[in-house]
C-alpha positions as CSV (number, residue, x, y, z in Angstrom):
1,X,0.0,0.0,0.0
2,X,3.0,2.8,0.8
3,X,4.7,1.5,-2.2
4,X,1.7,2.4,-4.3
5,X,1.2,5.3,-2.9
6,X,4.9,6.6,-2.9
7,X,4.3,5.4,-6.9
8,X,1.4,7.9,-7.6
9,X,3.0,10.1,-5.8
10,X,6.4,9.9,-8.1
11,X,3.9,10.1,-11.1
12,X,2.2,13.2,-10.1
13,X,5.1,14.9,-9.4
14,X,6.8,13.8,-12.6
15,X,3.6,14.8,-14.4
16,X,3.9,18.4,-12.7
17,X,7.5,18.6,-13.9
18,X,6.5,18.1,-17.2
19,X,3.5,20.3,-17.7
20,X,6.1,22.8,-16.5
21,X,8.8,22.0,-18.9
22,X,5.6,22.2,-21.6
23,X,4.7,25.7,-20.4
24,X,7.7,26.8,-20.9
25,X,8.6,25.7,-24.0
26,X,5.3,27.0,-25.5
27,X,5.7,30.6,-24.2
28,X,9.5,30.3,-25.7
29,X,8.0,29.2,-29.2
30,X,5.5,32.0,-28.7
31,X,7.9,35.0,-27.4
32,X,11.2,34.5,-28.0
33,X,10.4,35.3,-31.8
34,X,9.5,38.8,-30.8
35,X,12.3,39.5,-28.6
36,X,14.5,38.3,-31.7
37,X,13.8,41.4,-33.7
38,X,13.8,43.9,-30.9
39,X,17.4,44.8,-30.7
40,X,17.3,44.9,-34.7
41,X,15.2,48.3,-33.8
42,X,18.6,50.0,-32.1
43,X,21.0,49.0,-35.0
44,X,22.4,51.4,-36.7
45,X,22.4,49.7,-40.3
46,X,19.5,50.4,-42.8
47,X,18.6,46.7,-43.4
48,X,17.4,43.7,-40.8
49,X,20.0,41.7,-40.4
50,X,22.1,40.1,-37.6
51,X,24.9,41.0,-36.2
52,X,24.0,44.6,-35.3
53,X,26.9,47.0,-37.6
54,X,26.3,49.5,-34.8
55,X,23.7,50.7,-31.8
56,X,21.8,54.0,-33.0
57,X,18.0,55.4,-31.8
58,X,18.1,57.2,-35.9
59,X,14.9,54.7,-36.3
60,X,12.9,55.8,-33.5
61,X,13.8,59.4,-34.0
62,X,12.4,58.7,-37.9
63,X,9.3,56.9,-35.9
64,X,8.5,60.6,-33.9
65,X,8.3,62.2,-37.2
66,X,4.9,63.2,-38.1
67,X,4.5,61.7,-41.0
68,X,4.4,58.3,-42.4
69,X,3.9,56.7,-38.7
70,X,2.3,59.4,-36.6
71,X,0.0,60.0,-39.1
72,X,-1.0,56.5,-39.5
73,X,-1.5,56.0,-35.3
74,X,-3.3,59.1,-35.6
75,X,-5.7,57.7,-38.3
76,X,-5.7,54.4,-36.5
77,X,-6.8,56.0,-33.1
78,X,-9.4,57.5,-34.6
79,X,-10.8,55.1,-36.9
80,X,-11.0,52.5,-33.8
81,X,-12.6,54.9,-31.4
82,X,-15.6,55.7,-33.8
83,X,-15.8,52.1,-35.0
84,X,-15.9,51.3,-31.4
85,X,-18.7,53.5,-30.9
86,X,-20.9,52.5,-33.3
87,X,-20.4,48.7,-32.9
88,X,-20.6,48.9,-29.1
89,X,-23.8,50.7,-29.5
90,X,-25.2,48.5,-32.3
91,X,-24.1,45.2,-30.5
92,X,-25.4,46.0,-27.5
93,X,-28.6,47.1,-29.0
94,X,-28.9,43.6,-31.2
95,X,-27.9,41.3,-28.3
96,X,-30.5,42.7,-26.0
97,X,-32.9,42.1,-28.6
98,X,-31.4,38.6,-29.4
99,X,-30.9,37.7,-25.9
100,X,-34.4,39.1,-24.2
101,X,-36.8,37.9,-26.9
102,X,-38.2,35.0,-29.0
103,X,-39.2,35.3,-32.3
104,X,-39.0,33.0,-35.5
105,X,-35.8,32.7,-37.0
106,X,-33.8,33.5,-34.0
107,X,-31.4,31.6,-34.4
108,X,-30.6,32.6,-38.1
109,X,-30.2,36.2,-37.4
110,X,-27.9,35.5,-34.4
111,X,-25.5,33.4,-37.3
112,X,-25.8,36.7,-39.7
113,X,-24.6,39.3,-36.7
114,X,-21.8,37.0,-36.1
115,X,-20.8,36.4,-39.7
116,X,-18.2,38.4,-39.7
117,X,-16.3,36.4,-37.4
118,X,-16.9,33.3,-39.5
119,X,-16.2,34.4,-43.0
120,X,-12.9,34.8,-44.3
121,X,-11.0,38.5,-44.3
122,X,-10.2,38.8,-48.0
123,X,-14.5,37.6,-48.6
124,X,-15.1,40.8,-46.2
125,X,-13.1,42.7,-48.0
126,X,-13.8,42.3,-51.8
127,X,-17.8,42.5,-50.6
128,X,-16.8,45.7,-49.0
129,X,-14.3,47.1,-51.5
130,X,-17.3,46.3,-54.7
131,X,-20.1,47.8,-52.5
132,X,-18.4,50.6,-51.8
133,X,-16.9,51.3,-55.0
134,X,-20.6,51.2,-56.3
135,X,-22.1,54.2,-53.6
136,X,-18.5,56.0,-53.8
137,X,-17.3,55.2,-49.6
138,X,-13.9,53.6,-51.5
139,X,-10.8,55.6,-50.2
140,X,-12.9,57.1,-47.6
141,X,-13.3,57.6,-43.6
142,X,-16.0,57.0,-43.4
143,X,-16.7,53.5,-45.5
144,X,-12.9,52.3,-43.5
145,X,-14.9,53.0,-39.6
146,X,-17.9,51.3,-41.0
147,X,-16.3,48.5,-42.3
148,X,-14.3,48.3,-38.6
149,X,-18.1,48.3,-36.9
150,X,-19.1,45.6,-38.9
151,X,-16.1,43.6,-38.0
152,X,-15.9,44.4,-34.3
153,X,-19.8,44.7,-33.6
154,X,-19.9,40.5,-33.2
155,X,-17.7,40.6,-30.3
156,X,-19.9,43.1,-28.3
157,X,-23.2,40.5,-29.6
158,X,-21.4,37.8,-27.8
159,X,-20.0,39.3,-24.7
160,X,-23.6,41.2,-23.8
161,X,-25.5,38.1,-24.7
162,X,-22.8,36.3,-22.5
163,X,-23.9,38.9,-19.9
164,X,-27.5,38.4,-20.2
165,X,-27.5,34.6,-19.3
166,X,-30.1,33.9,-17.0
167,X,-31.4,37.6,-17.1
168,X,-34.0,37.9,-14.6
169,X,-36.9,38.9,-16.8
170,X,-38.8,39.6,-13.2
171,X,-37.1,43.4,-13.0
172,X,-38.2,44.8,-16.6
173,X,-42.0,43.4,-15.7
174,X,-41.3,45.6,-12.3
175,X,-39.9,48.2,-14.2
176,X,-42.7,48.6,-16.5
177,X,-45.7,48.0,-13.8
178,X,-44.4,50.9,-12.1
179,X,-44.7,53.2,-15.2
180,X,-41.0,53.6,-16.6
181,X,-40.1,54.0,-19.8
182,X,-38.4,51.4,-22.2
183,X,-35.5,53.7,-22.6
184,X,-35.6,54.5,-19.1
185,X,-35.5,50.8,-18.2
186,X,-32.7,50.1,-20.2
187,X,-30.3,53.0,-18.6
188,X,-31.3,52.0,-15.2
189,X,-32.0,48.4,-14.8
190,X,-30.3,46.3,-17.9
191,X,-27.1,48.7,-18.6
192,X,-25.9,48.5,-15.1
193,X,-26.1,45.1,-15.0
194,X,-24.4,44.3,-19.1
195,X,-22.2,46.7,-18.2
196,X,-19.1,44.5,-17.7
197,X,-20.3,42.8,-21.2
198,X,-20.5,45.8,-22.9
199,X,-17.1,47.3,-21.8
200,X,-15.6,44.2,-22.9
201,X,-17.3,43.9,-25.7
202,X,-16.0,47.4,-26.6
203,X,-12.1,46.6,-25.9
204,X,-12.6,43.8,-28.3
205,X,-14.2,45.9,-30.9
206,X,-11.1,48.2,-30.4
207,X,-8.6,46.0,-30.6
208,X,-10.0,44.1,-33.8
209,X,-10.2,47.7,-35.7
210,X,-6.8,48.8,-34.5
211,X,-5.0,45.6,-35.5
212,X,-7.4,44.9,-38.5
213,X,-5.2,45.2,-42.0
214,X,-6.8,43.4,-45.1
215,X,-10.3,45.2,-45.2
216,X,-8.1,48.2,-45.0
217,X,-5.6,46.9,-48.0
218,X,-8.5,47.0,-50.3
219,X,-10.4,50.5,-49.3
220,X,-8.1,52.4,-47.8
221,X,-6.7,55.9,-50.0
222,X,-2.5,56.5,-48.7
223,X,-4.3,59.2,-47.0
224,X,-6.1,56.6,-44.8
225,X,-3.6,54.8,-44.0
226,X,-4.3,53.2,-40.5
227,X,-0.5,51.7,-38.7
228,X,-1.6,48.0,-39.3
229,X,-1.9,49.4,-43.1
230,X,1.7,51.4,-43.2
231,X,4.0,48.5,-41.6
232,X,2.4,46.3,-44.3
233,X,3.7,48.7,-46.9
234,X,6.7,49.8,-45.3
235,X,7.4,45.6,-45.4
236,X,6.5,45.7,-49.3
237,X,8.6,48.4,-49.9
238,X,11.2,48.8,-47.8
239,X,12.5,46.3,-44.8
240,X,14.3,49.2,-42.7
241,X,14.7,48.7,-39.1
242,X,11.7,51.7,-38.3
243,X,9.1,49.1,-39.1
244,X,10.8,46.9,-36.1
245,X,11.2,50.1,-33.6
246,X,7.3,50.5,-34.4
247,X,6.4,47.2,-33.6
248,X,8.8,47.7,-30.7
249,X,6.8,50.3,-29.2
250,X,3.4,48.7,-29.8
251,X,4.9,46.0,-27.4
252,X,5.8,48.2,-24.9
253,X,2.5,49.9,-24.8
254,X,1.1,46.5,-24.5
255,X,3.4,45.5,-21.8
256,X,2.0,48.5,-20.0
257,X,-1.3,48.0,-20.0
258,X,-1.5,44.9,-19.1
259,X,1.0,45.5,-16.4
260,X,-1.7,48.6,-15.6
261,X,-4.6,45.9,-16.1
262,X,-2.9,43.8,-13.4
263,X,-2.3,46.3,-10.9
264,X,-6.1,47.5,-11.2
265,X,-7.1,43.9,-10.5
266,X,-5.2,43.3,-7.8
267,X,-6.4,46.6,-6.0
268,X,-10.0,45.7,-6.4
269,X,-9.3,42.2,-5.3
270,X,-7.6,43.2,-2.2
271,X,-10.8,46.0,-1.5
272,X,-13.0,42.8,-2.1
273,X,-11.3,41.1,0.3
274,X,-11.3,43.9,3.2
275,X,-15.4,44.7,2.4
């Protein structure tokens, strides 16, 4: 009997040893490729190529410049936050339909608002680019944010309809019986309670229109030219070490966010846990 249990206890232990080893390796396949280029970003050669000829900042200094790549984070900001707006507000406006009501064909207009995330990219696009070529949005702001909403609104769908599992029904009946509005209902009652779906719904839709690139390849005037859009033709065109010192900084902003996100969680954890 202690033999056999000294034996499972050698296997588990060898099995935690493992899944360790296996961790590791995967986040080494996974990162070590991106900390590969990073140093390229300091060298002070004009191609990308190992060893480093020299250490220079010239690349990030031609980052700071206004234009190609400020102009192109400026575009990109602002084509995310209004694409954001839109598809949070639409999302959240279809899954609260989706989620709080039953009607025929249900579940064939829940497929069609998630579409988007089931259809290829390039498909988006070339229905996107011939539609809009047709009403004249091509090479414009306003068709690029639309087709963003499009793409990001499925991701506030699922998150609020995540959110509205097991909705008490109970507290819009209340709501109503004591004489408020529909709108007034919404903004007091379901908002407050979505809220979490909706706000992460939103991040989602953010992200997916700042990072999006082929939907912008097709429609997208050089005067529209989102970051995503300009490191894909700075690597057509030229492979200089500013496209690395960009992607270099969008790591480091990354890093510190989630580095923010992290500290943020722990504070409200550790206010959970003195309430």
């Amino acid at each position: 009997m202690t033999s056999s249990r000294a034996y499972r206890t050698w296997q588990q232990r060898l099995g935690g040893v493992a899944l360790r080893i296996l961790v590791v390796l995967a986040c080494a396949f996974l990162v070590l490729p991106i900390v590969a280029i990073i140093p390229i970003s300091f060298s002070s050669g004009t191609f990308l190529s190992y060893p480093l000829p020299g250490l220079s900042l010239r690349w990030y200094e031609q980052v700071l410049q206004l234009s190609p790549w400020l102009t192109a984070l400026r575009n990109s900001l602002i084509v995310a936050s209004v694409a954001t707006i839109i598809a949070t507000v639409l999302g959240t406006t279809a899954a609260c339909g989706l989620a709080l009501a039953r009607f025929p064909g249900r579940g064939i207009v829940i497929a069609i608002f998630l579409s988007p995330l089931i259809v290829p990219p390039i498909i988006i696009a070339l229905g996107v680019y011939f539609l809009y070529a047709r009403i004249g949005l091509a090479g414009t702001f306003t068709g690029l944010i639309l087709a963003h909403a499009v793409l990001g609104a499925p991701f506030v769908v699922i998150t609020v309809m995540a959110t509205l599992h097991g909705f008490d029904r109970q507290l819009l009946r209340a709501s109503r019986s004591c004489g408020a509005t529909p709108l007034t209902t919404f903004r007091m009652i379901t908002l407050p309670i979505i809220a979490p779906g909706v706000l992460s719904g939103a991040v989602f839709a953010f992200i997916t229109s700042f990072d999006e690139v082929v939907v912008a390849l097709f429609i997208a005037s050089p005067a529209q030219f989102t970051l995503p859009r300009q490191l894909f033709a700075g690597l057509r065109d030229q492979l200089e070490p500013s496209i690395v010192a960009v992607a270099t900084l969008l790591i480091a902003c990354t890093l510190i966010f989630l580095g923010l996100f992290e500290i943020l969680r722990r504070h409200a954890l550790r206010g959970l846990g003195k309430a």
